[in-house]
GUGU-803219 format. One record per residue (C-alpha): x, y, z. Coordinates in pm, 1 decimal. Layout:
+----------+----------+----------+
|        X |        Y |        Z |
+----------+----------+----------+
|        X |        Y |        Z |
...
+----------+----------+----------+
END
This chain:
+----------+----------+----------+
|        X |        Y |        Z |
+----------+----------+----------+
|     53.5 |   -799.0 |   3619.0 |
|   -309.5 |   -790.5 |   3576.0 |
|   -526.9 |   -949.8 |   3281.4 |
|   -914.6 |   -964.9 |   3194.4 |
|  -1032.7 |  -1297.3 |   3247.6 |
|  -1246.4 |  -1399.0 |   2971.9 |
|  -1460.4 |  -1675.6 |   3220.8 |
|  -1477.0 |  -1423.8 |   3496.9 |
|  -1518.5 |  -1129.5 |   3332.9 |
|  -1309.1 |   -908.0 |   3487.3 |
|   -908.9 |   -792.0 |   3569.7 |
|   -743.6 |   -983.3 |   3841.7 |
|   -382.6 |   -982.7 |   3964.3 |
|   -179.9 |  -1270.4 |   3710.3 |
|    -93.9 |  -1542.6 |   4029.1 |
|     59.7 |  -1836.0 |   3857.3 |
|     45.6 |  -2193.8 |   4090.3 |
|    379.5 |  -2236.4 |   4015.2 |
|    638.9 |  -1905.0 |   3998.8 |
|    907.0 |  -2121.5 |   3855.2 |
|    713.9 |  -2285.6 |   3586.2 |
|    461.5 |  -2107.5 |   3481.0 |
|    231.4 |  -2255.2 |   3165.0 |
|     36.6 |  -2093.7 |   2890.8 |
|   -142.1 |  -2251.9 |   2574.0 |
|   -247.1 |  -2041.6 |   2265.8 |
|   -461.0 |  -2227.6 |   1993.0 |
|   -242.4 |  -2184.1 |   1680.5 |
|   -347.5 |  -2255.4 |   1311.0 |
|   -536.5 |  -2490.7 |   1084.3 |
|   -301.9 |  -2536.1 |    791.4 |
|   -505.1 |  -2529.0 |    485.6 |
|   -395.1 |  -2182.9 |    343.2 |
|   -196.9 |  -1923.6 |    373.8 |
|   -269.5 |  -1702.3 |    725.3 |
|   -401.4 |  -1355.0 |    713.4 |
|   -410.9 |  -1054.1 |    898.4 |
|   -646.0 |  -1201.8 |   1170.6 |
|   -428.5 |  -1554.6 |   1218.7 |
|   -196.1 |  -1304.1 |   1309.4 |
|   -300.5 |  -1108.4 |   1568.3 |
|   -312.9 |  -1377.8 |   1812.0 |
|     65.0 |  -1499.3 |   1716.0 |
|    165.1 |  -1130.4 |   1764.2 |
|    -34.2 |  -1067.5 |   2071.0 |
|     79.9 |  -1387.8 |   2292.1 |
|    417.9 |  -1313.2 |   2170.3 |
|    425.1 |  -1025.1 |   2372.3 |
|    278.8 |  -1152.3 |   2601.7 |
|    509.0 |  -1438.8 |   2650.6 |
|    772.3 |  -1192.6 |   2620.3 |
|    653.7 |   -989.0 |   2893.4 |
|    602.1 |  -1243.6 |   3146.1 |
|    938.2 |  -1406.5 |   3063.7 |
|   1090.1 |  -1039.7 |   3241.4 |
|    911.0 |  -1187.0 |   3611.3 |
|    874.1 |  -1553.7 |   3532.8 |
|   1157.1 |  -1703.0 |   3336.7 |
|   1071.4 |  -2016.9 |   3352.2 |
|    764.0 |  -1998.9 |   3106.9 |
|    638.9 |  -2301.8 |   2900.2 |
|    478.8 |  -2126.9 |   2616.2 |
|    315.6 |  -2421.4 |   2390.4 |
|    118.3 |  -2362.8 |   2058.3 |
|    -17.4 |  -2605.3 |   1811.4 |
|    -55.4 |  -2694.6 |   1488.0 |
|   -364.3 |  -2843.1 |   1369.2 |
|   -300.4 |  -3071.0 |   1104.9 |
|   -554.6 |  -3273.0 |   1054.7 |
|   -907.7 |  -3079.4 |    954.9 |
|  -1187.4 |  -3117.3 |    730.1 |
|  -1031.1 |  -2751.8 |    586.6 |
|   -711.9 |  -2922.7 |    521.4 |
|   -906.1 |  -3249.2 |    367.6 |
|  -1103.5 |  -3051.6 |    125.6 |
|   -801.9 |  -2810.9 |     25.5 |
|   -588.3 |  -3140.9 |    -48.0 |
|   -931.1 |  -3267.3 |   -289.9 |
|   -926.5 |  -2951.0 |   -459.1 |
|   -583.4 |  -2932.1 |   -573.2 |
|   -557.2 |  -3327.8 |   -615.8 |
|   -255.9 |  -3328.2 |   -317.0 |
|   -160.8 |  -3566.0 |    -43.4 |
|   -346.8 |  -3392.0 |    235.9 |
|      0.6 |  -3429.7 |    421.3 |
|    157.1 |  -3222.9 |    142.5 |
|   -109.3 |  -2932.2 |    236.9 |
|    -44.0 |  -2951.0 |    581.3 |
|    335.5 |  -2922.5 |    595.0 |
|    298.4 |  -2654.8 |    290.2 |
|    109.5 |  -2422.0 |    476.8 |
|    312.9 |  -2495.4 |    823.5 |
|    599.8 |  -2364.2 |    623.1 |
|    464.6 |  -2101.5 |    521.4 |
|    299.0 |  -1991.6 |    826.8 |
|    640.3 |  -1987.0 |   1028.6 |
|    787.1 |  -1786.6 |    772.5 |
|    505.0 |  -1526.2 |    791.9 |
|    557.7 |  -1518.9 |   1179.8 |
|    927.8 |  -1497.2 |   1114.6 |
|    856.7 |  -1190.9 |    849.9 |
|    645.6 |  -1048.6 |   1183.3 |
|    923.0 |  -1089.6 |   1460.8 |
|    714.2 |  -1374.7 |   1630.0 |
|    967.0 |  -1580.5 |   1832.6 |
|    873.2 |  -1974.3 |   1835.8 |
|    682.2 |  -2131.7 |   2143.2 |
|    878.0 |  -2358.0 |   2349.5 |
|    695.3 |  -2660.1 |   2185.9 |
|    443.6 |  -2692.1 |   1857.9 |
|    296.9 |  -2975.6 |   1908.0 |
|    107.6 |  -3116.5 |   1577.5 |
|   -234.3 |  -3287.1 |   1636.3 |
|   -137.1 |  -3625.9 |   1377.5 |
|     94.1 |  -3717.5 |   1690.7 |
|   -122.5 |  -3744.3 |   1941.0 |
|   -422.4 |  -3947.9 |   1857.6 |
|   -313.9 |  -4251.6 |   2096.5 |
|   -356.5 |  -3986.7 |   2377.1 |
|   -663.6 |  -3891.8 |   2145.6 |
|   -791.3 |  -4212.0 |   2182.8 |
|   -735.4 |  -4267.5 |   2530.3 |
|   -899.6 |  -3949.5 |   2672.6 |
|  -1179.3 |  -3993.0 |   2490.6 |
|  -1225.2 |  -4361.6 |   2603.1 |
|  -1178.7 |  -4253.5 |   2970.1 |
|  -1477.5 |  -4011.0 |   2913.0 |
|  -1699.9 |  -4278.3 |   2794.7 |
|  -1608.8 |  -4490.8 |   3080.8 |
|  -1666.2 |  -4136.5 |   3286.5 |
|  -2024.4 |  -4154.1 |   3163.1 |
|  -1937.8 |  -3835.7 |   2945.3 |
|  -1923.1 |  -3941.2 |   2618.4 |
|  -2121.1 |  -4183.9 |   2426.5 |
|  -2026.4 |  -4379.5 |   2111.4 |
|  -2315.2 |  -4346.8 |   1797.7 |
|  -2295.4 |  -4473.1 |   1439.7 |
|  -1908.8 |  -4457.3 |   1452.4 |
|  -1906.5 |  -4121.9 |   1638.8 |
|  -1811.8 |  -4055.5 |   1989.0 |
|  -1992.4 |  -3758.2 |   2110.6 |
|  -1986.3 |  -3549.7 |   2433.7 |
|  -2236.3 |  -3536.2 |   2687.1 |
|  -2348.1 |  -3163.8 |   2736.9 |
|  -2604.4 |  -3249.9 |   2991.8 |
|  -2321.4 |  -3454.9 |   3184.5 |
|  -2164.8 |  -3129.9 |   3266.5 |
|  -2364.8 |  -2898.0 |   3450.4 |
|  -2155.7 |  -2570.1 |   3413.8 |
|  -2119.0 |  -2616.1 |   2995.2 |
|  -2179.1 |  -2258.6 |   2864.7 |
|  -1998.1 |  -2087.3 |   3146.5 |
|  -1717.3 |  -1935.1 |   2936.2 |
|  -1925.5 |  -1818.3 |   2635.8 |
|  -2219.6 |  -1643.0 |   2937.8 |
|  -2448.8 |  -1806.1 |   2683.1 |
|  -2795.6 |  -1970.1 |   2742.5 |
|  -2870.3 |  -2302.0 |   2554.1 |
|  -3079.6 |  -2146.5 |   2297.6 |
|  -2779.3 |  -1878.0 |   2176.9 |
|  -2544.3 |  -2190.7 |   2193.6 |
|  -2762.9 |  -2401.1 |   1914.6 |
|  -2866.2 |  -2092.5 |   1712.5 |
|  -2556.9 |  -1899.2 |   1706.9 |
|  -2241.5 |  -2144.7 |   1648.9 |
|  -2136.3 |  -2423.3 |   1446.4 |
|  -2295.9 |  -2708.0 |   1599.7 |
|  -2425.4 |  -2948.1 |   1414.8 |
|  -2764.3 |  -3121.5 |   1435.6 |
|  -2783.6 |  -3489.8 |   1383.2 |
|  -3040.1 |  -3839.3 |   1473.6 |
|  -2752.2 |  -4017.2 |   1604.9 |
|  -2683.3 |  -3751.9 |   1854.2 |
|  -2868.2 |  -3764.7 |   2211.3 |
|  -2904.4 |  -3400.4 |   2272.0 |
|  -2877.9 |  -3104.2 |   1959.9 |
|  -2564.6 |  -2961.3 |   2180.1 |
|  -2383.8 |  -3286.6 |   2189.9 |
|  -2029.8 |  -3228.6 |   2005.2 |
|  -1786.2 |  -3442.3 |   1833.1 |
|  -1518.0 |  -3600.4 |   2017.1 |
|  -1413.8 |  -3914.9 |   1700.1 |
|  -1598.4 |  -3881.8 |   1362.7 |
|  -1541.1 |  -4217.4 |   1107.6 |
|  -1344.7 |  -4205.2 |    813.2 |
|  -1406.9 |  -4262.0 |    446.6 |
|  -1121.5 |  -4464.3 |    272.5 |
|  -1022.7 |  -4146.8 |     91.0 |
|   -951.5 |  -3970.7 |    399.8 |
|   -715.3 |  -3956.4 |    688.0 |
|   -792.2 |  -4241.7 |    948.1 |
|   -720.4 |  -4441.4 |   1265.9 |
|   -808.8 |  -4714.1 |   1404.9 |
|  -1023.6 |  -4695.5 |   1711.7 |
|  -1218.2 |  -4878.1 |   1935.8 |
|  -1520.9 |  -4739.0 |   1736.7 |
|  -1385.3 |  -4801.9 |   1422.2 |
|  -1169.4 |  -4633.9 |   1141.3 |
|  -1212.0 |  -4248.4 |   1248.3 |
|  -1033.6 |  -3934.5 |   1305.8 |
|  -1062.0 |  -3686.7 |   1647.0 |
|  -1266.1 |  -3379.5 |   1640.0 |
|  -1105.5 |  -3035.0 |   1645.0 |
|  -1191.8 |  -2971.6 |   2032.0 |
|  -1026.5 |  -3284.2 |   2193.9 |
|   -727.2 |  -3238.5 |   2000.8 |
|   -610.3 |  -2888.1 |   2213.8 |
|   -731.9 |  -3057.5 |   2549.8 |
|   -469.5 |  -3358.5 |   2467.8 |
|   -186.9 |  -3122.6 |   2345.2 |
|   -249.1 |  -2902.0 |   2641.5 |
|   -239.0 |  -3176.3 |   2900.8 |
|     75.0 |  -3342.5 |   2762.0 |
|    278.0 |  -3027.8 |   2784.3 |
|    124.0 |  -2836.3 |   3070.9 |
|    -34.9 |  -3067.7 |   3282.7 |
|   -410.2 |  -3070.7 |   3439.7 |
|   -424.0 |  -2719.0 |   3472.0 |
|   -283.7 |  -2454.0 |   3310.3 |
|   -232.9 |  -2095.6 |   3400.8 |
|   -342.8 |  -1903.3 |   3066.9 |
|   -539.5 |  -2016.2 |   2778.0 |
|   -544.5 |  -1794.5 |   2475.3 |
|   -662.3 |  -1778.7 |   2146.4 |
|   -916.9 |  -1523.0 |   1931.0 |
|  -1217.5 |  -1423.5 |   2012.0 |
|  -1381.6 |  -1628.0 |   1756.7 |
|  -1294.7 |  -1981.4 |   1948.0 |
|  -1461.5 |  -1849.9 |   2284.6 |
|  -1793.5 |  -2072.3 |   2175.4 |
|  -1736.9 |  -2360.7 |   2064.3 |
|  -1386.2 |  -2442.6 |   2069.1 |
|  -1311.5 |  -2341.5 |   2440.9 |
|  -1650.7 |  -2416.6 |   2602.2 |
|  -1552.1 |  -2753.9 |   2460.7 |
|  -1248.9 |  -2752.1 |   2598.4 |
|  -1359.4 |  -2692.4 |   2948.8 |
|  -1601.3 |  -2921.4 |   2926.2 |
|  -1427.2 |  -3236.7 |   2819.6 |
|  -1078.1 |  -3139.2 |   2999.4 |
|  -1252.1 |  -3085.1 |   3338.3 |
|  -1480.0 |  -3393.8 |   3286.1 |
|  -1165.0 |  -3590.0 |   3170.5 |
|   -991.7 |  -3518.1 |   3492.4 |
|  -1219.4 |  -3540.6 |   3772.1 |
|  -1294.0 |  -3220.8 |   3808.1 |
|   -995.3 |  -3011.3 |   3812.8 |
|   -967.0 |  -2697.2 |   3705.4 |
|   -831.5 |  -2677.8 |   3336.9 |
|   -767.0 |  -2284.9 |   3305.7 |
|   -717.3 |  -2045.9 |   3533.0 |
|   -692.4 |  -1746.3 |   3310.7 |
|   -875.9 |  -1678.0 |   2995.8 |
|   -739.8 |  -1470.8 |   2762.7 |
|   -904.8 |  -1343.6 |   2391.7 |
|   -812.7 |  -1106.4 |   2154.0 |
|  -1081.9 |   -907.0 |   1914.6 |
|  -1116.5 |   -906.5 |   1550.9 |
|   -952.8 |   -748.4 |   1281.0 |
|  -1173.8 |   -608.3 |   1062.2 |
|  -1129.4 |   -430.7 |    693.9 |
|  -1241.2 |    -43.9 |    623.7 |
|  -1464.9 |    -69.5 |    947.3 |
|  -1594.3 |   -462.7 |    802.7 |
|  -1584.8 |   -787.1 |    907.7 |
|  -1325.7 |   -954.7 |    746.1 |
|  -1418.5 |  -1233.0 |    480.4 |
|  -1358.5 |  -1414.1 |    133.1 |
|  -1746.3 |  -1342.0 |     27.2 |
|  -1652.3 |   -944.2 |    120.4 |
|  -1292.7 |  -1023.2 |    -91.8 |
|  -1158.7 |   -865.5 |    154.5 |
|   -932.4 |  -1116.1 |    322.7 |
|   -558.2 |   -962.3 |    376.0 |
|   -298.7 |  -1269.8 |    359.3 |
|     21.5 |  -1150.2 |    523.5 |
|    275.0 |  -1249.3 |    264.3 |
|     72.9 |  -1013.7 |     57.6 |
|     95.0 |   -713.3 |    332.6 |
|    467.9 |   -816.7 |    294.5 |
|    502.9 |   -708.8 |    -59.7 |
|    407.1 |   -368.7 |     85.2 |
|    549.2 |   -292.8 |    404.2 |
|    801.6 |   -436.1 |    650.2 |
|    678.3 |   -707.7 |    860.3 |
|    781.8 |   -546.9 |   1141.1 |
|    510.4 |   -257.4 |   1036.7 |
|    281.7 |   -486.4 |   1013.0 |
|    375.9 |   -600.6 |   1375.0 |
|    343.5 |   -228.3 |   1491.4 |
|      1.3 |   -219.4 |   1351.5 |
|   -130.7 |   -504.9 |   1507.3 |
|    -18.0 |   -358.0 |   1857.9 |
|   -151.4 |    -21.0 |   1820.7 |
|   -497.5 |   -160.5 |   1937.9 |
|   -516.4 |   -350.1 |   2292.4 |
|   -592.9 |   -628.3 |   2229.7 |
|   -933.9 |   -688.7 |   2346.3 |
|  -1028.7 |   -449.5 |   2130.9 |
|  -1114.5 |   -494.2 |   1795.6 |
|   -887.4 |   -381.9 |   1547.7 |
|   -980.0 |   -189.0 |   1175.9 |
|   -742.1 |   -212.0 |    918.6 |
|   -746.2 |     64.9 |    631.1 |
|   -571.0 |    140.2 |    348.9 |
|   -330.4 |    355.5 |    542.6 |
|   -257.5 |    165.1 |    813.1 |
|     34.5 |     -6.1 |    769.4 |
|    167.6 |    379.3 |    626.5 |
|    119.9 |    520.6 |    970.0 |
|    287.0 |    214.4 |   1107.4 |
|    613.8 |    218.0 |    875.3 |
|    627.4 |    622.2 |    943.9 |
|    647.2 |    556.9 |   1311.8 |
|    870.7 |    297.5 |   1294.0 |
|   1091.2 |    552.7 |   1063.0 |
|   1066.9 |    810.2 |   1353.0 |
|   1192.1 |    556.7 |   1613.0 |
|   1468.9 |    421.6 |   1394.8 |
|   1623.8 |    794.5 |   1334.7 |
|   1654.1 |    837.8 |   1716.6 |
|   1792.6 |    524.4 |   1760.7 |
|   2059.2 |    664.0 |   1407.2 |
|   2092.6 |    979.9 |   1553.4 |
|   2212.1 |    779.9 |   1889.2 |
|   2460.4 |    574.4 |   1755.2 |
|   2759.1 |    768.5 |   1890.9 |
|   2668.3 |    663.0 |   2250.7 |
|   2677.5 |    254.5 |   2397.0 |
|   2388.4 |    147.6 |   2529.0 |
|   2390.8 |     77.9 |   2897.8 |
|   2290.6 |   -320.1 |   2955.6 |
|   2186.9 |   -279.4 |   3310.0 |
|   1922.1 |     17.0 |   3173.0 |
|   1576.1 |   -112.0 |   3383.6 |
|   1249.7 |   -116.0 |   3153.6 |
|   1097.3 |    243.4 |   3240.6 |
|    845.9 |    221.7 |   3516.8 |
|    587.3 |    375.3 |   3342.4 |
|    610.3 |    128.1 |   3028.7 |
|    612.9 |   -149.9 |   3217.5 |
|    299.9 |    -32.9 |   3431.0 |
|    133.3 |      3.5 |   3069.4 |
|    220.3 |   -368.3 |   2982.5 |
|    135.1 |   -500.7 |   3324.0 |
|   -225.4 |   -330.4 |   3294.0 |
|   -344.4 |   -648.7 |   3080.2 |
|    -83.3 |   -576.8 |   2833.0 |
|   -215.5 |   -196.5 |   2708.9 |
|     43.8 |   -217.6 |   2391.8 |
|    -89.9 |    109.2 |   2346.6 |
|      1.7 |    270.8 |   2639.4 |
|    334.0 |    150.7 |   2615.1 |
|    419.6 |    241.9 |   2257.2 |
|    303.2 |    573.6 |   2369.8 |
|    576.3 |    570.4 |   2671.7 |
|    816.8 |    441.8 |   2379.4 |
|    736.3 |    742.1 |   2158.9 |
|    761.7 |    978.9 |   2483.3 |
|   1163.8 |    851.5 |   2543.7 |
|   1222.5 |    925.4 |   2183.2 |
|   1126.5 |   1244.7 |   2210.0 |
|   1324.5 |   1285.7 |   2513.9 |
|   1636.2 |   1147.2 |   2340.1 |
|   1587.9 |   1400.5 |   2040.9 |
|   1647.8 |   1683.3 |   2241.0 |
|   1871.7 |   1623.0 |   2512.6 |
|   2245.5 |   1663.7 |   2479.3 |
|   2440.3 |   1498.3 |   2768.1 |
|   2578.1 |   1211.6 |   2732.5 |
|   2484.3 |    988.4 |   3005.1 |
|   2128.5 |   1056.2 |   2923.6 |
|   2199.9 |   1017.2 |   2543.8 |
|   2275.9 |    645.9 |   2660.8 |
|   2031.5 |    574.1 |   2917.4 |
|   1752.8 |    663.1 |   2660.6 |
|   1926.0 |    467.3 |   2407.1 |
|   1931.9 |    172.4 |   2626.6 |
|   1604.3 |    201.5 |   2706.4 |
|   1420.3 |    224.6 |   2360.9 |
|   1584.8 |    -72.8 |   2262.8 |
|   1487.6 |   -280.5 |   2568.0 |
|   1099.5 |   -135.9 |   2512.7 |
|   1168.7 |   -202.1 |   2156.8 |
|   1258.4 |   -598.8 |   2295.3 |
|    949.2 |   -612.2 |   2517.9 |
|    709.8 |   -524.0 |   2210.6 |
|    950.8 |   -691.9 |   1960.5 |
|   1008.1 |   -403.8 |   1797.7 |
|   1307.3 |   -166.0 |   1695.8 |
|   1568.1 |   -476.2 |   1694.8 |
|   1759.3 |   -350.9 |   1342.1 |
|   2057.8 |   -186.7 |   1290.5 |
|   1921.6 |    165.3 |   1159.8 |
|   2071.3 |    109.9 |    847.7 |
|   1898.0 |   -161.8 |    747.4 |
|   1605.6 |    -54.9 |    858.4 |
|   1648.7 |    268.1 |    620.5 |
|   1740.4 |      4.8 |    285.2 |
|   2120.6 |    155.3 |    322.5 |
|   2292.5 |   -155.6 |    172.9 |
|   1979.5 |   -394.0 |    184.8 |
|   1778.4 |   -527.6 |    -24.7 |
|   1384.4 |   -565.0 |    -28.0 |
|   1271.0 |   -962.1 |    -33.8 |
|   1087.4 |  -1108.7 |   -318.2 |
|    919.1 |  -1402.0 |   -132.9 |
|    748.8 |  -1543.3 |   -461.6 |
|   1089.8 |  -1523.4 |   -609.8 |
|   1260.0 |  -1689.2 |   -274.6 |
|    993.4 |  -1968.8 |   -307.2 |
|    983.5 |  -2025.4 |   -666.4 |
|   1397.3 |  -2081.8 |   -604.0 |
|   1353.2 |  -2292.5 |   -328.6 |
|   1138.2 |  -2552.6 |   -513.7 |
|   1354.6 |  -2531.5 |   -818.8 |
|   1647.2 |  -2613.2 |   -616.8 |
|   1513.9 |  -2915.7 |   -398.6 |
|   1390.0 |  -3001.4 |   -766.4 |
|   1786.5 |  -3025.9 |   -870.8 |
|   1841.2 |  -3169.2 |   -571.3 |
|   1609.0 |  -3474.1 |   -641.9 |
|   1723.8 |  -3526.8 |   -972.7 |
|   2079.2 |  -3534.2 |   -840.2 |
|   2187.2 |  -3242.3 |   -996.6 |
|   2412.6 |  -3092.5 |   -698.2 |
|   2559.0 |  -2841.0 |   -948.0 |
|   2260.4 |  -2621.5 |  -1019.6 |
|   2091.8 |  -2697.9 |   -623.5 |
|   2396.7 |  -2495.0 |   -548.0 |
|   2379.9 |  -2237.7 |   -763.3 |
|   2055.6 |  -2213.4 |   -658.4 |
|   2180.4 |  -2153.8 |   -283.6 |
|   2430.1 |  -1909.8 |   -366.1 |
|   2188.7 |  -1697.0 |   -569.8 |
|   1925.6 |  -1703.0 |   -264.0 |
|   2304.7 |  -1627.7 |    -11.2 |
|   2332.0 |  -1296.1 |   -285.4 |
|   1964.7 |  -1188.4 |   -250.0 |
|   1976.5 |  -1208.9 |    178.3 |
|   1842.5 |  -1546.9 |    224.2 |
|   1944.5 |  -1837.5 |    410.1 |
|   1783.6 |  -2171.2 |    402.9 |
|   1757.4 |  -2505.6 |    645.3 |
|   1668.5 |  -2825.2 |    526.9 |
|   1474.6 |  -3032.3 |    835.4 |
|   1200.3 |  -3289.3 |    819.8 |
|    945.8 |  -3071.7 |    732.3 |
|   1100.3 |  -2984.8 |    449.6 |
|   1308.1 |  -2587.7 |    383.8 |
|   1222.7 |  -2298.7 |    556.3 |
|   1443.1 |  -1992.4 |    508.4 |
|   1497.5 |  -1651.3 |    676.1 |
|   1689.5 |  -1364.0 |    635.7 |
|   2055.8 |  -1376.4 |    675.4 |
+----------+----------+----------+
END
């Protein structure tokens, strides 16, 4: 396999330092609302890719987080007069059912940023005692200058670096470029107590701890959108590699474009903002899934009003082979086609390789013997695996005996029966339960409250 590295700018053979354990990170989401179309793309994306290199290197360590503790998620808690915990396991819910809706298998560990700010703490104390970080006015800050090669990620001057991103400017600060590592807290928000007082970690550090605890020092691949290039993993770099004496902290760097909206940038002043449980109410998710791999995925992506059309009509295409080959039995031994897998190994080209998937359905529409019949069969499902696509029974896929999901409705029911549930009243909980069984659904209470999925 071969991937474009972000830092070096070009496509290099994927070596991992470890075969049997290889390790890749992905920045997941803040959890202050509900995700859209472009919080997807990177779930989507490193699914694949995770899926991919799972085929060569089983034993993968796929981590991605969950930021739960933000300024976003502070003021979203003010403004509708919640516990900001209450926002920040609401919209982790919801988030894992939208990557549910989209085929998105979990990571091999989430970890939350609320349960590591003793690791928080003590990374950011060793780069003060480093001489990296200073403490200010109840702020820890990173040294810039202490770090020769900041910038090195982003190709960006100093100038760009201070005009073009979201760095703030402040007296207590010794440089303009000098980020936040531990900001104090009011009384009214979330807080810790530090060596420099009541305070909460920046958004950088919190990835670099995560990262380390899972993966180690270094880690093979480091992904995210192409939005968090500069700051959030120049940062990164800078206080992981500082933090550690030097070592390397990623070895490959991997970013996926934009999603933008009739050919513009998606945003809430445009109104154009396209939440995915909304995109549900229209298509499958697994369309939506489709749609979102039809672009690589350096590339950016435009979404119009007939996108996710195209996408379900494809899908319907694929599905009818795969109905028109249910007389045969698949063949389990069937090898991923040589030239789809060249397609994904070419820095995962999900293009390409839907392509070859299209190509053996055409083959399996017009051939007529048998052992072919199954080898193609066999084959568009595993394809179908790799991209996680085409996993349905036909059937279902075509509505014969199924029923379309009414996630407001699923919600709304949900609430009403842990309502019943607090006030004791067992009866109509599980009536409530039976009536979400009827409609497809089944639900899991855990600690974080219940999350449901079709049955």
């Amino acid at each position: 396999m071969h991937l474009y590295n972000t830092l070096t700018r070009n496509k290099a053979e994927f070596v991992p330092r470890d075969p049997e354990r290889v390790t890749m990170y992905v920045c997941g989401p803040t959890v202050y609302s509900y995700a859209h179309i472009g919080n997807a793309r990177p779930a989507v994306v490193f699914d694949v890719l995770a899926r991919v290199l799972r085929l060569e290197f089983p034993g993968l360590c796929y981590v991605r987080n969950i930021t739960d503790i933000d300024d976003k998620i502070n003021l979203a808690a003010a403004e509708k007069g919640v516990a900001i915990s209450e926002i920040a396991a609401r919209y982790t819910r919801a988030y894992h059912q939208d990557l549910a809706e989209l085929g998105v298998l979990p990571p091999d560990v989430e970890p939350r940023a609320t349960d590591y700010v003793d690791s928080i703490i003590e990374m950011i104390s060793n780069l003060i005692d480093k001489g990296h970080a200073y403490a200010a006015e109840g702020h820890v800050l990173f040294s810039v200058a202490s770090y020769p090669r900041y910038g090195e990620l982003s190709h960006r001057d100093r100038e760009e670096m201070l005009a073009g991103a979201r760095v703030e400017v402040a007296p207590y600060k010794n440089d303009p470029g000098d980020f936040v590592l531990w900001k104090p807290s009011t009384e009214e928000l979330p807080g810790w107590s530090s060596p420099w007082g009541r305070g909460r970690p920046g958004w950088h550090i919190e990835c670099s701890v995560m990262a380390a605890s899972h993966l180690g020092e270094t880690i093979d691949i480091h992904g995210g959108g192409h939005d968090l290039i500069f700051p959030h993993h120049e940062n990164e770099i800078a206080q992981s590699t500082c933090a550690h004496d030097g070592t390397t902290f990623v070895r490959y760097w991997l970013h996926n474009g934009f999603v933008n909206v009739n050919s513009e940038k998606m945003s809430k002043s445009l109104g154009n903002v396209l939440l995915v449980r909304n995109l549900l109410k229209e298509a499958p998710g697994e369309a939506i899934r489709l749609a979102l791999l039809n672009a690589h995925y350096r590339a950016p992506l435009d979404w119009s009003d007939d996108t996710l059309a195209q996408a379900k009509r494809r899908l319907d295409g694929l599905y009818q082979t795969l109905r028109s080959l249910s007389d045969v039995q698949d063949e389990p031994q069937a090898e991923l086609p040589s030239g789809f897998i060249d397609a994904l190994d070419d820095d995962l080209n999900t293009p390409r390789a839907l392509a070859e998937l299209s190509s053996l359905a055409r083959q399996a529409n017009t051939t007529t013997e048998s052992s072919q019949r199954a080898f193609l069969k066999s084959s568009i499902k595993r394809c179908g695996e790799a991209l996680g696509l085409l996993q349905q029974d036909p059937a279902r896929w075509f509505g014969e005996g199924a029923k379309d999901l009414d996630i407001a409705l699923i919600e709304q029911l949900i609430l009403d029966r842990n309502a019943a549930r607090e006030a004791k009243d067992y009866g109509k909980a599980d009536k409530v339960r039976g009536r979400l069984a009827d409609m497809g659904v089944a639900i899991e209470d855990g600690p974080e409250g219940t999350r449901w999925r079709r049955s």
